[in-house]
C-alpha positions in Angstrom: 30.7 -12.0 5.4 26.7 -12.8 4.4 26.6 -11.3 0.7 23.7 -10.6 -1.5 23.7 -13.3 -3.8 21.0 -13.4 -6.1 18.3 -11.7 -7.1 15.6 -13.1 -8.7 11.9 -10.7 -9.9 8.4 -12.1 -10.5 5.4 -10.3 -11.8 1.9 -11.9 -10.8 -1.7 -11.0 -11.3 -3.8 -11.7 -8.6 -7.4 -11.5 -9.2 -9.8 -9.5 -6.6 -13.0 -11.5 -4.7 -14.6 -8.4 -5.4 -14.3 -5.2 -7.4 -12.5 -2.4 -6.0 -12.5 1.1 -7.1 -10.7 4.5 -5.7 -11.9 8.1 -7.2 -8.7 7.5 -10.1 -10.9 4.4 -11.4 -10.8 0.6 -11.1 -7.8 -0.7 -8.8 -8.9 -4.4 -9.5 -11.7 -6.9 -9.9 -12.4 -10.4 -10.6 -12.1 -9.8 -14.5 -8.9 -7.5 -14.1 -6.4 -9.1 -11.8 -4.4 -6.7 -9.9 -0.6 -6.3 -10.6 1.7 -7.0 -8.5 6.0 -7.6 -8.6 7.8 -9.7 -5.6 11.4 -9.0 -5.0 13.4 -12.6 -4.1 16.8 -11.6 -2.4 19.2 -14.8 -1.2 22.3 -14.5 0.1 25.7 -16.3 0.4 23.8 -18.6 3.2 20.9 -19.5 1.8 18.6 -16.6 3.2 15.7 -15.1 1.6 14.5 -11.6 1.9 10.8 -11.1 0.2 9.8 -7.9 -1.1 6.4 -6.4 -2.8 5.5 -3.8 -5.1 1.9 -2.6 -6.0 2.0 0.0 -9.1 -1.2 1.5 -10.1 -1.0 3.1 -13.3 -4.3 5.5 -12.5 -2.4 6.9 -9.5 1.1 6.8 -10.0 3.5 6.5 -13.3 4.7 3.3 -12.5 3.5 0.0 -13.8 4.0 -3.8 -13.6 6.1 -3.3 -16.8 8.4 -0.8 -15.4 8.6 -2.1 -12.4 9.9 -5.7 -13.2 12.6 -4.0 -15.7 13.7 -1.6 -13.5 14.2 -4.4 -10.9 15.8 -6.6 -13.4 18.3 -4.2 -15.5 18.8 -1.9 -13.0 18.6 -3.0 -9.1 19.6 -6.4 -9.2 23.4 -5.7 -10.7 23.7 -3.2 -7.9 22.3 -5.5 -5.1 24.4 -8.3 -6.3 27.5 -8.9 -4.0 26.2 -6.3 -1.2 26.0 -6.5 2.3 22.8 -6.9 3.6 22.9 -4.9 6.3 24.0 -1.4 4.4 20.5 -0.8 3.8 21.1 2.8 3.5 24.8 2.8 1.3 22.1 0.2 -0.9 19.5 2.9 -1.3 22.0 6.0 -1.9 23.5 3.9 -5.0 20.1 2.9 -6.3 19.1 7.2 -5.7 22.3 7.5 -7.9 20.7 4.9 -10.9 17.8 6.2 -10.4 17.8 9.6 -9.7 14.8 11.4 -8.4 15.1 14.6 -10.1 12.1 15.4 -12.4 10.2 12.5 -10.5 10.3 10.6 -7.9 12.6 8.1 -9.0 11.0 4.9 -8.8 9.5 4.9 -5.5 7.6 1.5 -5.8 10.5 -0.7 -7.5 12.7 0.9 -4.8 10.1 -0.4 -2.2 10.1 -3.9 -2.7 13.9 -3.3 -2.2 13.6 -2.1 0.9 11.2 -4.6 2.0 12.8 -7.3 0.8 16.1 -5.8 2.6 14.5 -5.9 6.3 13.1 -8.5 5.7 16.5 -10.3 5.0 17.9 -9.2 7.6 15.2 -9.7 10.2 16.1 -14.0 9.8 19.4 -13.5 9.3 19.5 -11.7 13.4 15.7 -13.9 13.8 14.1 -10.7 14.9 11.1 -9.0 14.3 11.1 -6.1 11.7 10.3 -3.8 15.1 13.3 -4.3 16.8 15.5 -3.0 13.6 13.6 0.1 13.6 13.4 0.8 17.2 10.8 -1.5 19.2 7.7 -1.3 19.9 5.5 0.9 21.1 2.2 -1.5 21.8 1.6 -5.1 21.8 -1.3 -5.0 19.8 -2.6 -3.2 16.6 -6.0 -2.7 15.6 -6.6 -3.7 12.1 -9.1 -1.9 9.8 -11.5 -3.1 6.7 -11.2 -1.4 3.4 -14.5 -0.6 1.8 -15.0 0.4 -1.8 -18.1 0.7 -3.9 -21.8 1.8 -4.3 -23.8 2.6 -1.1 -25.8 -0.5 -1.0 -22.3 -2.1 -1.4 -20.5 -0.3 1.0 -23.3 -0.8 4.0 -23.1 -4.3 3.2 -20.0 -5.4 3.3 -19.6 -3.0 6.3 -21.6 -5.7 8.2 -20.1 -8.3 7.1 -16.5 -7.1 8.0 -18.1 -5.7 11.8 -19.2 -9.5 12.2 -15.7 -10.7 11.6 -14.5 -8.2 14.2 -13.6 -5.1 12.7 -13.9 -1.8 14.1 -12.2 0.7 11.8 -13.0 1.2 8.5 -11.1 2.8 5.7 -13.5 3.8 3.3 -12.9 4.7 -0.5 -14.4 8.6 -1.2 -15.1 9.5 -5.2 -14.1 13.3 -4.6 -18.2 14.2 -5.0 -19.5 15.4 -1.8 -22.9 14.4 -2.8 -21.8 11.1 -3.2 -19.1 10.9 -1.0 -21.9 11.9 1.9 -24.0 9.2 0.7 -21.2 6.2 1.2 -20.3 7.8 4.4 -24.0 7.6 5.7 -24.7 4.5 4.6 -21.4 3.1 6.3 -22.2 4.7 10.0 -26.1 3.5 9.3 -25.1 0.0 9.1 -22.3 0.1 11.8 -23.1 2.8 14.0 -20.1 2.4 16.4 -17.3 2.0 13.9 -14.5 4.5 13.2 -14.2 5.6 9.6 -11.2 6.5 7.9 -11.9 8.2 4.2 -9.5 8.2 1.9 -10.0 10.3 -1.2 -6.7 9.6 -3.2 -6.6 13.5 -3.8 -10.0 13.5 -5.9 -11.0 17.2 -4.4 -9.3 20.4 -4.8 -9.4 23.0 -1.7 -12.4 24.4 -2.4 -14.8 21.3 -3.3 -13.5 19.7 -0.6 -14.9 22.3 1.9 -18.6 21.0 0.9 -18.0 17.7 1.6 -16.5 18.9 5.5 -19.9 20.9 6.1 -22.1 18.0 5.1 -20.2 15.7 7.4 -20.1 17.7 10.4 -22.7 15.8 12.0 -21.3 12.2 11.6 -19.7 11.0 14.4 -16.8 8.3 14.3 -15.0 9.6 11.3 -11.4 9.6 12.8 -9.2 10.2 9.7 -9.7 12.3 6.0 -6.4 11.0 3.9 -5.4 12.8 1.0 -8.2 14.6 0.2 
């Protein structure tokens, strides 16, 4: 039987081409790498499952720090010696070590588990992630650019990404509806056609969030508001 037989944890800063910023504050830029943790899982044959976490300290209580330790002193001796394939048995013990009671438990470290878990599995059978969860529903998916920043910043780079053959666009909102209207505008003015998806990381409460809705009513395109 294929056994989990080692599991290894890397943390790596990766450095951003450009800055980018969500209404919580800086995710990344040039001068402040991002953080990231990668999950190595190899079993009794010689497979490898890779898995990723992202913590970002200004949105969630998890960081690069806790991540790696949590991985390393408390995952890895309960992956160790596992079947693969008992993704769910694997989770329920590591809900047990790592109980989400007051919080959530440690949602990213327990991510890049589960990542690194399907993707193990998906060589070991040598088929696509969409075929353990199901199959597909569509050949194709349409990809979208995310755009953060100023307005001259955000019309900008919206042209550039349109020229490379985007369509969709996920654009970072501050959680100011004067503002916020200001990056949306400048979006649709330099791509007209595009669809926009905002995404506001919970910057408004209920009521602000009602100005922002009556100043956009007259924008076409915008198929999405996430997390407002």
């Amino acid at each position: 039987m294929t056994i989990i037989n080692s599991v290894e944890v890397f943390p790596l800063k990766i450095p951003f081409i450009r800055s980018f910023k969500i209404s919580r504050g800086y995710v990344g830029s040039r001068s402040k790498p991002g953080e990231h943790v990668y999950l190595k899982i190899t079993t009794s044959d010689g497979v490898v499952g890779w898995g990723e976490a992202r913590p970002m300290p200004a949105w969630m209580y998890e960081t690069m720090e806790t991540v790696y330790t949590t991985l390393k002193k408390y995952v890895a001796p309960i992956l160790i010696g596992k079947d693969p394939f008992q993704i769910n048995r694997i989770m329920y013990e590591l809900d047990r070590a790592l109980a989400p009671v007051v919080s959530s438990g440690q949602p990213f470290a327990k991510s890049a588990v589960d990542i690194a878990l399907h993707d193990l599995i998906g060589k070991i059978l040598g088929a696509p992630i969409h075929v353990l969860l199901g199959g597909k529903n569509r050949n194709t998916v349409e990809m979208s650019a995310l755009i953060s920043g100023d307005p001259e910043t955000v019309g900008e780079y919206g042209k550039e990404m349109w020229r490379k053959g985007y369509r969709c666009f996920k654009l970072k909102i501050m959680g100011d509806p004067e503002i916020d209207y200001r990056l949306i505008s400048s979006l649709k003015n330099s791509v007209p056609d595009a669809k926009i998806w905002m995404d506001a990381n919970q910057a408004y409460s209920s009521y602000s969030f009602t100005f922002l809705l009556k100043k956009i009513s007259d924008i076409d395109g915008i198929v999405c508001i996430e997390q407002p």
